[in-house]
N, C-alpha and C positions, 0 to 999 in steps of 0.2 A: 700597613701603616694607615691610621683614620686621616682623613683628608678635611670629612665635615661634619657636623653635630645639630642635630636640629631634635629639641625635645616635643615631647606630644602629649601637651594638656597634663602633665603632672605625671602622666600612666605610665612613661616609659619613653623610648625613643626611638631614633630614625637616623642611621648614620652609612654613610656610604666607605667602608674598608677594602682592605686587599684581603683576598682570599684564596690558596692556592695559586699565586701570580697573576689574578682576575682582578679586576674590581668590581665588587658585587653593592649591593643598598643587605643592609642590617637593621632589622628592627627587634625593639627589646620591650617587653610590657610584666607588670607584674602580674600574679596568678593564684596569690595568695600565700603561708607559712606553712612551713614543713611540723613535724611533731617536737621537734627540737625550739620553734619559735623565728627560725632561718629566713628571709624571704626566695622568694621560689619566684623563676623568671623565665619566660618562652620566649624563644627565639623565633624569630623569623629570617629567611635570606632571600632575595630577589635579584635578576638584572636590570630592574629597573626601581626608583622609589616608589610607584601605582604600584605596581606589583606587592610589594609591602605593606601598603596601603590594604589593600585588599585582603591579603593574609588573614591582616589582625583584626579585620574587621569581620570575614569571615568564621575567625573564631569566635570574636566576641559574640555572634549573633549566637552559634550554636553554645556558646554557655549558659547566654540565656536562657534559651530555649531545652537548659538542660537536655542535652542530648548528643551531646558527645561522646563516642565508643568511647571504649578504653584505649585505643591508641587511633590516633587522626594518619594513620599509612591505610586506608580502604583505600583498593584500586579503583579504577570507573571500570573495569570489567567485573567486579566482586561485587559492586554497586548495582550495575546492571542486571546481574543474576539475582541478589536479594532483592530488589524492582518488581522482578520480576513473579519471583516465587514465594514472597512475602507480602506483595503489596497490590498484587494482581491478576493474581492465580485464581482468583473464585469470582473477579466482577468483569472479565477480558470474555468475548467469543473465544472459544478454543481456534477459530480460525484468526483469529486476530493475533491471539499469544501465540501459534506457531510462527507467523508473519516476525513478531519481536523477537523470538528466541530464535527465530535465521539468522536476522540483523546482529542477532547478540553474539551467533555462534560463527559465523562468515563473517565480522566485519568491527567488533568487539572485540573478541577472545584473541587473546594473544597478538594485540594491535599493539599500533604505534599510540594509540590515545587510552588501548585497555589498561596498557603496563603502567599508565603512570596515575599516581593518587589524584584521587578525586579532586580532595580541594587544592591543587595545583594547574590544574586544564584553565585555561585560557582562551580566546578566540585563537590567536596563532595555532594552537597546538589543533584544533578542529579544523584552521583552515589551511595550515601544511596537510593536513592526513588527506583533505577530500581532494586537493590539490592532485596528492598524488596518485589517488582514483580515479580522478577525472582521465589521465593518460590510457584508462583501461577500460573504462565505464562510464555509457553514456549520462551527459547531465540530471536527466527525470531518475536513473538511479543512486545519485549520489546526492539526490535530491530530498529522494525517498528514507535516504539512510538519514541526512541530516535531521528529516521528521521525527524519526521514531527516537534519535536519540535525543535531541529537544525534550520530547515529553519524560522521558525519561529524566535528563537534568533538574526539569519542573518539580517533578515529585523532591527531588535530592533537595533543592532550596525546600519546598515545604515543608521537610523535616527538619529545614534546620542544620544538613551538612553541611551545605556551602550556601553563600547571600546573594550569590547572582547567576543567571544562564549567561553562558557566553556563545553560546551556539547562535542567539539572534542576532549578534554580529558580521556572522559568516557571508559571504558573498560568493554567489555560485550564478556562473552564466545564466541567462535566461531563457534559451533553449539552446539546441544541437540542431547544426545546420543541415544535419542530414537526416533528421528525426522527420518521418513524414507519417502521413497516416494512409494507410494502406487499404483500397477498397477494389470491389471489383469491378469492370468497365460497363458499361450498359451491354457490349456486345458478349464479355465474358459472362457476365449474368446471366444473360439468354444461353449460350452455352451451357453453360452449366448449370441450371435448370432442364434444359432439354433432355442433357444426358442423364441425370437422375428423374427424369418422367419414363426414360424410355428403356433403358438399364436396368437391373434388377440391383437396387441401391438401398440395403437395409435401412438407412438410416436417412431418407431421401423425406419422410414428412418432417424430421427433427432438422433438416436444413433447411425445405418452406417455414416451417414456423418461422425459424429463426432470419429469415430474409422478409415475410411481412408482419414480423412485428417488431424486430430490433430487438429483445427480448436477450438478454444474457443466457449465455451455456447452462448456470447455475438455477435460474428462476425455471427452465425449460424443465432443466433436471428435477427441478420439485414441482412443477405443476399436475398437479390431480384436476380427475374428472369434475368434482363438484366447483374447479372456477371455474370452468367453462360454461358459457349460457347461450345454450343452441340458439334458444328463442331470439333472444333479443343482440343476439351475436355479438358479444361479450368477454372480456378473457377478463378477470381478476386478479391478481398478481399480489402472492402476500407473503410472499416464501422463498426461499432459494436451497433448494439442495447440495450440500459440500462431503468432500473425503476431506476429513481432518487430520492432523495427527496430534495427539496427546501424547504430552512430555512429562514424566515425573522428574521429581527434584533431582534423582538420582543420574539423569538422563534417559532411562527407559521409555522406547517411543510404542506406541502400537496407534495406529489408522481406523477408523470408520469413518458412515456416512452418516453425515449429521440435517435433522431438518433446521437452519435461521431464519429466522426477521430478516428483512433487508436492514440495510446501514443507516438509509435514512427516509423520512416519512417520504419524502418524494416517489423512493422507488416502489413504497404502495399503490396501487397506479390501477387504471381498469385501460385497455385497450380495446377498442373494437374489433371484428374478424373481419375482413374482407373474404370476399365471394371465392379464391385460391385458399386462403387459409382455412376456410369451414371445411372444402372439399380433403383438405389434407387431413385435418383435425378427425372428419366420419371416418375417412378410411383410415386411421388408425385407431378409431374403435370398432373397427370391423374386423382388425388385424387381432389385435389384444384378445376380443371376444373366440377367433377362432385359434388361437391358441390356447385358450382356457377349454376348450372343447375337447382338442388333440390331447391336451396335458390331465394325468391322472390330479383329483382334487388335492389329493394327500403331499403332493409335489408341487403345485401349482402354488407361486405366495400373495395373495392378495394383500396389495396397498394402495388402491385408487390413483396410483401415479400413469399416466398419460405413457410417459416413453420406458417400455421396461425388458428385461431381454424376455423370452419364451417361457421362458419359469415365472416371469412373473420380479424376479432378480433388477436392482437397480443397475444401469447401464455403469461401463466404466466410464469414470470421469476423463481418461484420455481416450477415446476412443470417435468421438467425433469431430475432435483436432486432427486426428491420425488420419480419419477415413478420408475428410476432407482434402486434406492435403495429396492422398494417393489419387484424389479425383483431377486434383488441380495438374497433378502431374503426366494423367492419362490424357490432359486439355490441352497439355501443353502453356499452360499458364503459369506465370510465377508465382513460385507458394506465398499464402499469407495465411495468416492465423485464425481460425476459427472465429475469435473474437471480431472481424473486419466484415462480417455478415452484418454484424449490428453496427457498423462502420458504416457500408453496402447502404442498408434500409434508410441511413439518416440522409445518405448523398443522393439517393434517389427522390426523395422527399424535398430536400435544395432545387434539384435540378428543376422539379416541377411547381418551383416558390412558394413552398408552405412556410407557413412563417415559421422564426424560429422558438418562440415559445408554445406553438403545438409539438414542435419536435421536441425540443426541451420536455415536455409533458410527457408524450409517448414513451421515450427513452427512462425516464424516471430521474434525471441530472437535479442533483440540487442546486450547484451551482452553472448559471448558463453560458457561463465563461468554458466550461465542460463540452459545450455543446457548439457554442462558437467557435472550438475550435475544428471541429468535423467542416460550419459555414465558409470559416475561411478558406481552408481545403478546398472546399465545392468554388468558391467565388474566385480565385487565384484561376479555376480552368476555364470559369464562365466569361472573365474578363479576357482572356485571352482567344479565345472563340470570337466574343465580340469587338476583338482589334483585327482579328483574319477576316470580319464581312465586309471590312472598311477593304480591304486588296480588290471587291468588286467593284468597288465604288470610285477610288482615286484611279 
C-alpha cells in the first residue's frame, strides 16, 4: 500500500510503498518509447529515499555518458576483473597487477561486496565487509585492501558506471595496537654480526650491506657492479630486482625475474659506503671474481649484478628471509623479517640523533610520515631510558 508520493521535476518519482511485507522507497523516471510509441519507465527500489536518490542519478550520469552495458547487473567482482584486464594490463608494473589481482582474487572474488552489482555498493556494504576482516586481519591490511579497491571504484565513476566512490566514507581504526615495528637490539646486532663474520655465512656480505645501508632486499637484489663507486665511495641506487608473476586473462600464471624503476623518484637515492660496507662490498668482488675462475665460461652467466649464486644465477628471492631467520634462531633471538635490517639501520641512526630528514633521504621514503614512524619507535625507548636516569637522581 503507497503511503507517500513526492514527484521529481516532471521526470518521474519517488514514493515509499510495501513490498513483500517491507516498506521500501520506489523511484520511477522515464527512459524514453518503445517501437510501438509506449512510454518506457526504470524502476528503482531502496531502503532508504538517498538511496533512490542515487540510483537514478547514477544512471542518469551513465546515459549521458553514453555508456551503459547492455544490462546495469555487472558485479563489482566482474568490474574488477575488466579493471583490471582491460583498463590496465599494459600501463601497471607487472608487480603492481599481481599485488591487484591478489586483492582481486583473495578478497573480491566471491565476496560479500564481489556478489553484489556494481552500482548498488554503498559505504555500508564496504564498511560491513572490512568490519568483518578486521576480526581476522590486522588494520594496515584491511587497509591496504580498502586502497586498491578505491582506485579501482575511481576508474568505475570515470567511465561513467556509477557517479560516486563510497569507499571514501569508510572508517577504519587508525592503527593496531599491537602493530610494532620490529628491529634488532644493539646487543643482538653485535651478535649477529659477529656470528656471520665468523661462521662461514653465504650470504653474510648481503646482510652488511643491508644493515649499513638500509637499502631494500629488492634494490640489493638488483644492484650491479657499475653503481658502485670505489673511489668516491658511493652506491647509486636506480633499480630494484623482483620475481613477478604474470597472469593472463585466462588465469594462466608463469613467474620471472624482472629489472624496475623504484616507485618513486625519492627512492633514486645515492648513499655513501662506510669503511664496513667497502670492506664487504671487495670481498664480494673477490668472491664473484673467484667463481668466474672455478666456473667453466660457457656455464658461468654474466650480468654485472653484485649478489649472484656460483653460476653467476640470480639468488632466490626467499632465500635471505630464510637464511636470516635460521641465523636468528641459532642466536636465540626472536625471528623477524628480513625486511627489519632496514628497520635496524634507521634505529641505529635515531639512537645516534641524526636528524630525520637525512634518514628520511638515505632510506628513499617519500613520504617522512614513513619514516616517522621508525622515529617514534626509537623515541618511545629513548624517553623511557631517560625517565630510569631520574631513579639516580630522586
Amino acid at each position: 500500500m503507497k503511503k507517500s508520493t513526492k514527484k521529481g521535476n516532471g521526470e518521474g518519482s519517488i514514493s515509499k510503498i510495501e513490498k513483500n511485507g517491507k516498506m521500501v522507497w520506489k523511484g520511477t523516471i522515464s527512459i524514453g518509447y518503445d517501437e510501438n510509441g509506449k512510454l518506457k519507465r526504470k524502476v528503482f527500489y531502496g531502503n532508504t529515499k538517498i538511496e533512490v536518490v542515487d540510483k537514478i542519478a547514477e544512471f542518469k550520469a551513465r546515459q549521458n555518458l553514453d555508456d551503459i552495458p547492455n544490462d546495469d547487473k555487472i558485479t563489482f567482482e566482474e568490474w574488477f576483473y575488466n579493471y583490471l584486464f582491460q583498463f590496465r594490463v599494459h600501463d601497471m608494473k607487472p608487480s603492481t597487477f599481481d599485488r591487484y589481482y591478489g586483492i582481486y582474487s583473495n578478497y573480491v572474488l566471491n565476496s560479500q561486496i564481489g556478489k553484489k552489482k556494481l552500482i548498488d555498493l554503498r559505504t555500508i556494504d564496504f564498511q560491513k565487509y572490512y568490519t568483518a576482516l578486521l576480526k581476522n586481519k590486522p588494520v594496515s591490511t584491511v587497509k591496504s585492501i580498502n586502497r586498491y579497491v578505491s582506485t579501482c571504484i575511481n576508474e568505475a565513476v570515470r567511465q561513467g558506471y556509477i557517479s560516486k566512490n563510497y569507499t571514501v566514507n569508510v572508517r577504519l581504526p587508525k592503527a593496531d595496537e599491537n602493530e610494532t615495528i620490529n628491529v634488532l637490539s644493539i646487543d643482538e646486532q653485535k651478535r649477529f654480526v659477529n656470528y656471520i663474520n665468523t661462521a662461514d655465512v653465504e650470504l653474510k656480505n648481503f646482510f652488511i650491506l643491508a644493515l649499513g645501508t638500509g637499502m631494500r632486499q629488492g634494490e640489493i637484489m638488483g644492484l650491479k657492479w657499475k653503481d658502485i663507486n670505489f673511489k668516491d665511495r658511493a652506491i647509486k641506487i636506480t633499480r630494484s630486482l623482483k620475481k613477478v608473476t604474470f597472469i593472463d586473462a585466462d588465469g594462466t600464471r608463469r613467474s620471472e625475474y624482472i629489472e624496475q624503476t623504484p616507485k618513486t623518484k625519492s627512492s633514486i637515492r645515492e648513499i655513501p659506503i662506510s669503511e664496513s660496507v667497502y670492506k664487504c662490498l671487495k670481498d664480494q668482488e673477490k668472491k664473484q671474481k673467484l667463481n668466474k675462475l672455478y666456473i667453466d665460461n660457457s656455464i658461468y652467466i654474466e650480468s654485472d649484478y653484485v649478489f649472484t649464486d656460483k653460476i653467476g644465477n640470480t639468488i632466490d628471492k626467499n632465500k635471505p628471509n630464510r637464511h636470516f631467520r635460521a641465523i636468528l634462531k641459532e642466536l636465540k633471538i626472536n625471528p623477524i623479517k628480513f625486511h627489519s635490517l632496514r628497520h635496524t639501520f634507521a634505529t641505529r641512526l635515531f639512537e645516534k640523533d641524526v636528524p630525520v630528514k637525512t634518514v628520511q633521504a638515505l632510506l628513499g621514503h617519500k613520504d617522512i610520515n614513513t619514516t616517522m614512524n621508525i622515529y617514534t619507535h626509537v623515541m618511545k625507548e629513548q624517553k623511557e631510558k631517560a625517565i630510569n636516569i631520574l631513579d639516580d637522581i630522586i
